[in-house]
C-alpha positions as CSV (number, residue, x, y, z in Angstrom):
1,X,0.0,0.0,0.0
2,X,0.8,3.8,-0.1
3,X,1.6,5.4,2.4
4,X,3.9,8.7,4.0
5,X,6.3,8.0,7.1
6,X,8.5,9.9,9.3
7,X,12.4,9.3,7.9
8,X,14.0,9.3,11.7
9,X,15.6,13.5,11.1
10,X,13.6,16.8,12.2
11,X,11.2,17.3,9.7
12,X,11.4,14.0,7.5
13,X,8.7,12.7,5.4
14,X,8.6,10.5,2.5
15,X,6.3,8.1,0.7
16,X,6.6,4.7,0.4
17,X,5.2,1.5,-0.2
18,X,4.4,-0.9,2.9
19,X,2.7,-4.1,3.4
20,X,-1.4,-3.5,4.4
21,X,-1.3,-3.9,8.4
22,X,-2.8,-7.3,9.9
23,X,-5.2,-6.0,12.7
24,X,-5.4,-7.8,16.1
25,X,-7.6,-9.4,17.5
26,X,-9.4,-6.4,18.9
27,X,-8.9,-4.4,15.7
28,X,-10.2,-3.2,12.5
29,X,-8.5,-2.8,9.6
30,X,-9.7,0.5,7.9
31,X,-9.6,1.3,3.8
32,X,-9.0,5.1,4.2
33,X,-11.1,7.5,2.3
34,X,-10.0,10.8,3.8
35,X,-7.5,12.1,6.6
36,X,-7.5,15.1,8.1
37,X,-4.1,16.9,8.5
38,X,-3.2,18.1,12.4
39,X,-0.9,20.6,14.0
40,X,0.3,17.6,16.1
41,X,1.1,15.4,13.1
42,X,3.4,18.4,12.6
43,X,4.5,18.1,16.1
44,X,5.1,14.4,15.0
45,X,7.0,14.4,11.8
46,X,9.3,17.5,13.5
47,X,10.2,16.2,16.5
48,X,8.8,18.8,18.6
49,X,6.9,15.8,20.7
50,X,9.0,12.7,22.0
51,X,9.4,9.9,19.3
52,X,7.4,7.2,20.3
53,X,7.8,4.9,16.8
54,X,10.4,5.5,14.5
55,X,9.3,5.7,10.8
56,X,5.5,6.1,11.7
57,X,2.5,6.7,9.3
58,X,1.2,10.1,11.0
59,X,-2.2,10.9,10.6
60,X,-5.3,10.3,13.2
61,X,-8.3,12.0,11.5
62,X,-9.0,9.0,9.3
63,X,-12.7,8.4,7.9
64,X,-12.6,5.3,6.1
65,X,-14.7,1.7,5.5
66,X,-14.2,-1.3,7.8
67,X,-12.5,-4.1,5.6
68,X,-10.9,-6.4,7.7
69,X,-11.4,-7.6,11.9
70,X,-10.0,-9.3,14.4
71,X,-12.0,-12.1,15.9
72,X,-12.5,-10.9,19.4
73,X,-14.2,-7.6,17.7
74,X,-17.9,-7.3,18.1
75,X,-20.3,-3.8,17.3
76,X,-18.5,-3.6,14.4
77,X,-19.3,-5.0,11.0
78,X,-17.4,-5.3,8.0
79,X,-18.1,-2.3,5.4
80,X,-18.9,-0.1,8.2
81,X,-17.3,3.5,8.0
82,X,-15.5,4.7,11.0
83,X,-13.6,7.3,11.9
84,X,-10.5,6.9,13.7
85,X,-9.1,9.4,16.0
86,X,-5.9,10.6,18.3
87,X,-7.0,8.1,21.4
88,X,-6.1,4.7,20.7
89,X,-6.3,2.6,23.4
90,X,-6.3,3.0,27.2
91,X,-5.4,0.4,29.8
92,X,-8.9,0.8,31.2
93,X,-7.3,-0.6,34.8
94,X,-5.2,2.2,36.5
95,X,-7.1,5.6,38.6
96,X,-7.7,7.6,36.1
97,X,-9.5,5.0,33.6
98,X,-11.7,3.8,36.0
99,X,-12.8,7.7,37.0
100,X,-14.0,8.1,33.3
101,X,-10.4,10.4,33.0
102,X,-9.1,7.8,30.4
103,X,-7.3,11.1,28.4
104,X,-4.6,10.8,31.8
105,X,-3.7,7.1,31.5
106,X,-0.4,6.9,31.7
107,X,-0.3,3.8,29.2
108,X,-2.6,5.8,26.9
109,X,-1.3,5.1,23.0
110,X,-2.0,7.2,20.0
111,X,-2.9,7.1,16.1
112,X,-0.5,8.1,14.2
113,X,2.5,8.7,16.8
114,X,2.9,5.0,18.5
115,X,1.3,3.4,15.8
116,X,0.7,3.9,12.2
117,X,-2.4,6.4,11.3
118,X,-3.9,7.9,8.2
119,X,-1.8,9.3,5.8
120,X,-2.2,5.8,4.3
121,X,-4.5,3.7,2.1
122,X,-4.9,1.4,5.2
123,X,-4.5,1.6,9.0
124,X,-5.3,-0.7,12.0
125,X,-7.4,0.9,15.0
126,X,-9.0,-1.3,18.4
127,X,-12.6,-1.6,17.3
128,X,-13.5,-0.2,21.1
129,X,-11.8,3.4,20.3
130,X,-13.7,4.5,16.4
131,X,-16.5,6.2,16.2
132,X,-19.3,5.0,13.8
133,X,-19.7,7.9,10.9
134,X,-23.0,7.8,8.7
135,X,-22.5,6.0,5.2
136,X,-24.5,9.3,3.6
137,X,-21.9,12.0,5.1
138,X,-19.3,13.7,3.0
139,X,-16.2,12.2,4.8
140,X,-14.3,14.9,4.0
141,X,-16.7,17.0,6.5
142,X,-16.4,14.9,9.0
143,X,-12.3,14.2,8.9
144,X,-11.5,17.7,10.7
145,X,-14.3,16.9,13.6
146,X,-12.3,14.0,14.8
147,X,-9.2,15.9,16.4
148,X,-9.9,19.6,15.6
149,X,-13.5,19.4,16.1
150,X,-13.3,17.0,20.2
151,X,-10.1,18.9,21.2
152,X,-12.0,22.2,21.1
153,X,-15.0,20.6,22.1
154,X,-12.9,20.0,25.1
155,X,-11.0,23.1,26.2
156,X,-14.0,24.9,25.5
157,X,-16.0,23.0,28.3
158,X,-13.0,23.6,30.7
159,X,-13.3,27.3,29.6
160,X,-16.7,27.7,31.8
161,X,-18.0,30.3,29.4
162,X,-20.8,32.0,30.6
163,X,-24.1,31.9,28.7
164,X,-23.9,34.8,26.0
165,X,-19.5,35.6,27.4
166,X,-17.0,37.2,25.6
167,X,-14.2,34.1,24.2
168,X,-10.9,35.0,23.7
169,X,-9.3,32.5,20.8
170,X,-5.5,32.9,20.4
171,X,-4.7,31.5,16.8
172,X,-7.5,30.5,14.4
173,X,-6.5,27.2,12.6
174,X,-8.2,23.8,12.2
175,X,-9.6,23.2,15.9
176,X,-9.9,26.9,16.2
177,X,-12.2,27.6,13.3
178,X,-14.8,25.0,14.5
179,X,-14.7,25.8,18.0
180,X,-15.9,29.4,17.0
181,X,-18.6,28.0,15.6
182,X,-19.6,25.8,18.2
183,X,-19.3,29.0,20.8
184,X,-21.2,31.4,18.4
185,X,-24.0,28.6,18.3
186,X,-24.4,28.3,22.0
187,X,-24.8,32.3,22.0
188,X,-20.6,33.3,22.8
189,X,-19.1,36.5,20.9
190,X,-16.2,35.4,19.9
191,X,-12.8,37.8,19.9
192,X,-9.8,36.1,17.8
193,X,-6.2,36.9,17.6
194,X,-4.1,35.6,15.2
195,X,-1.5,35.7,12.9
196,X,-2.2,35.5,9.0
197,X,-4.7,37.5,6.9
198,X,-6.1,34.2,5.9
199,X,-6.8,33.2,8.9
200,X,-8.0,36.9,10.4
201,X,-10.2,36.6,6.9
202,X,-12.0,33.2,8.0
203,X,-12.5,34.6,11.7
204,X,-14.5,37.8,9.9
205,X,-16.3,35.1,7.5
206,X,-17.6,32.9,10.7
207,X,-18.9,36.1,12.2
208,X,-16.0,36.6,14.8
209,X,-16.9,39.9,16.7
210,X,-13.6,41.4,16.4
211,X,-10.6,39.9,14.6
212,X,-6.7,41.3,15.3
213,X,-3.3,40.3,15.7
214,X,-2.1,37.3,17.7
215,X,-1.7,39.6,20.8
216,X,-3.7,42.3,20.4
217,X,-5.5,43.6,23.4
218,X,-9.0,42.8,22.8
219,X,-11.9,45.9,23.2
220,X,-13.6,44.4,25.8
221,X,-12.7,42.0,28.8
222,X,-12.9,38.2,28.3
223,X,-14.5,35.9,30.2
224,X,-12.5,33.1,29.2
225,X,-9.7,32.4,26.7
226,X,-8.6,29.1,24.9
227,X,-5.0,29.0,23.2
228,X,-4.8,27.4,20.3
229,X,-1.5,28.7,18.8
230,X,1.6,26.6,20.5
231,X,3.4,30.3,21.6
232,X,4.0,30.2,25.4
233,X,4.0,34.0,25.2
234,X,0.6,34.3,24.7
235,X,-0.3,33.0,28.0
236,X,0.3,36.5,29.7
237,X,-1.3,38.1,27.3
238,X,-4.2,35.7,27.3
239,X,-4.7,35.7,30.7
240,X,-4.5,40.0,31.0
241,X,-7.1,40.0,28.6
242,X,-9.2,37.9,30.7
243,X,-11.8,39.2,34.0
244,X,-11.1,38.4,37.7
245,X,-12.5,35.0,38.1
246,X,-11.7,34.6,34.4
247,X,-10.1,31.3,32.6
248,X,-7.6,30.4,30.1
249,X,-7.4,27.1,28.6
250,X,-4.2,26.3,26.4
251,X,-5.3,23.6,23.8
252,X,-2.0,22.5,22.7
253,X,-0.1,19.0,23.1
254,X,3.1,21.4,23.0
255,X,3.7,24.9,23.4
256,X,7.4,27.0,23.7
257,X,8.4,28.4,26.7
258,X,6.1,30.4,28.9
259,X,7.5,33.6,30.3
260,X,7.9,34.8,33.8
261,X,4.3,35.2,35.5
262,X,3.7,38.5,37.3
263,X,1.2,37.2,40.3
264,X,-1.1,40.1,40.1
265,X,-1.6,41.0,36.8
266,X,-2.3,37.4,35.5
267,X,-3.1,35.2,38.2
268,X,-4.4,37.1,41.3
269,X,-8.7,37.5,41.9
270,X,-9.1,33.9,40.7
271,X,-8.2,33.5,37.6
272,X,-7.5,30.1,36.7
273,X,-5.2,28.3,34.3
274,X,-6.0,25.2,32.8
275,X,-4.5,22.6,30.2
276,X,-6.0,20.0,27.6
277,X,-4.5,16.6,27.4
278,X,-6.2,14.5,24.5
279,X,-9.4,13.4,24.7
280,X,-11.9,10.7,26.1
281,X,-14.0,8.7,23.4
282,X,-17.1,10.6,25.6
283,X,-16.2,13.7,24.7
284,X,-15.9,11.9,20.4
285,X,-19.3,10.6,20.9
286,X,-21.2,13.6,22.7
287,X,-18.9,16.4,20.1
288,X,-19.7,14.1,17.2
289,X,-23.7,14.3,17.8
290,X,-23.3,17.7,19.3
291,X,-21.8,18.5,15.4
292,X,-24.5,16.6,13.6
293,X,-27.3,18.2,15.6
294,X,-25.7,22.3,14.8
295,X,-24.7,21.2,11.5
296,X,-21.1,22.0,12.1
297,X,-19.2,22.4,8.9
298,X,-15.1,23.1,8.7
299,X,-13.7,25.2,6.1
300,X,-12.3,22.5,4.3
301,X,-9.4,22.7,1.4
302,X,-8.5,18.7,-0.2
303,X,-5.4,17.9,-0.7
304,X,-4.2,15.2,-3.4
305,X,-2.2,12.2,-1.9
306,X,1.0,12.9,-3.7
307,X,1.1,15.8,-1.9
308,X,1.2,15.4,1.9
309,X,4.3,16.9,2.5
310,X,3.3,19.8,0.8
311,X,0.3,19.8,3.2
312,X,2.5,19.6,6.4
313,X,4.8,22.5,5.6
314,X,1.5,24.8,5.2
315,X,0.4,23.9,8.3
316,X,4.2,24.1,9.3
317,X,4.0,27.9,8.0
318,X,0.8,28.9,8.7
319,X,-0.5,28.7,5.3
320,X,-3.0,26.1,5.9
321,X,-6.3,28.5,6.3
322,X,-8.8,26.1,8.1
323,X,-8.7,22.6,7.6
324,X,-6.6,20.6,5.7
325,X,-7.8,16.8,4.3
326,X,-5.9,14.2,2.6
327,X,-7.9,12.3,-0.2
328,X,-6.5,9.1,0.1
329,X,-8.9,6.8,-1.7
330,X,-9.8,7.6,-5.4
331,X,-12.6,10.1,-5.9
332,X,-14.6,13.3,-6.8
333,X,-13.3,16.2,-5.1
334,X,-16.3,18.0,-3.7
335,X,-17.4,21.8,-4.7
């Protein structure tokens, strides 16, 4: 099969051709339609996050039909269309699993960074940890939803946004573009800072209430803030933007350096800081309906096969302009 792997240098990708994976007994072996393209496969392919599998297939917002399974899988029936996402498997036996915090487990394992993902025609994924995706639904749609889409999803409920607040969203790529949505559709004005004209261009188009530079001071107070661009230097200016008993939520898997806090101009009168680390397949399941129901659509640009290197670098660049999806199996390209 086709497929594009990590090389083992900072910022190494090539294609290649690799046997089709044998899936376990408690897998599915997937026929990839689409694949959604990630900040954190960039993360992945530069080495900004630990290795955890030399020469791995990135990619972990895969939509594609059920082809193969293991014989311990049950639910899940051949020519089924799944999505598979950044959670792979849990141990489902330490604290934190058995607390419904499965996102924490410290044996946690992920698509497309300790085993092979998407950005290939076939992938292996624990039949427990897909999500079922209508047979009727544009695939491509539904590709950005399963890591963009949840990982907002997420830091937005540890936001506690007040009905009808003012959110602060610091960079406005894939996850960011569809968490504005979901904000502005539960009644949120939405303030973004970012860098990019294209991306300060698809914040206006969404209905953002004002649009500026990544740090720009906003024209009114926030009552919370999510950070979605990995620059540790926007945490002080996230959280001075933000009211006394405010919060800001930093939605990365990796971030650079944040500077020197000053107590009582970003922490003092209860503001709190908070972090988002992956996902549990509740939050997949209740985001996923919670998009069906609103009718949540990414601004979507498809990208040819051949060229998911090409892809990376935007998103390496800032060039990528919403979200990015890899056609992976043969088909029409839609309007």
């Amino acid at each position: 099969m086709r497929a594009w792997r990590t090389t083992g240098t900072s910022g190494g990708l090539e294609q290649v051709r690799v046997p089709v994976p044998e899936p376990s007994v408690d897998e599915v072996l997937v026929e990839v339609e689409v694949c959604g393209v990630c900040r954190t496969d960039l993360h992945v392919v530069d080495h900004e996050i630990p290795v955890h599998r030399p020469h791995v297939i990135p990619g972990h917002q895969a939509v594609g039909r059920v082809v193969g399974r293991g014989t311990a899988v049950t639910g899940v029936a051949l020519g089924d269309r799944v999505g598979v996402a950044w959670l792979r498997r849990t141990c489902g036996q330490c604290a934190f699993c058995r607390r419904g915090a499965e996102n924490l487990c410290p044996h946690s394992e992920y698509t497309g960074w300790d085993a092979d993902g998407g950005f290939a025609e076939y992938l292996t994924a624990p039949a427990a940890y897909v999500y079922p995706v209508d047979g009727d639904v544009d695939p491509v749609r539904i590709a950005p939803l399963l890591c963009a889409g949840i990982i907002g999803y997420r830091a937005l409920r540890r936001a506690n946004l007040p009905p009808g607040g003012n959110l602060g969203i610091y960079g406005f790529g894939s996850s960011a573009h569809v968490t504005a949505q979901l904000a502005m559709a539960g009644g949120a004005r939405v303030f973004a800072m970012t860098r990019g004209e294209q991306n300060r261009a698809l914040a206006r188009e969404l209905g953002a209430t004002f649009v500026g530079d990544e740090a720009e001071r906003p024209p009114e107070p926030l009552d919370a803030a999510i950070v979605f661009a990995p620059a540790g230097g926007l945490v002080p200016v996230a959280l001075a933007a933000t009211v006394s008993g405010g919060t800001v939520v930093l939605a990365g898997i990796e971030m650079s350096d944040i500077p020197s806090l000053v107590y009582e101009d970003s922490l003092f009168r209860e503001r709190d800081l908070r972090t988002v680390t992956a996902n549990t397949r509740e939050d997949g399941t209740r985001f996923l309906a919670l998009a069906r129901t609103l009718h949540l659509r990414p601004r979507v640009t498809v990208v040819p096969f051949d060229d998911v290197a090409e892809a990376i670098d935007r998103v390496r660049s800032g060039r990528a302009g919403g979200s990015l999806v890899v056609r992976v199996a043969p088909g029409d390209v839609p309007a």
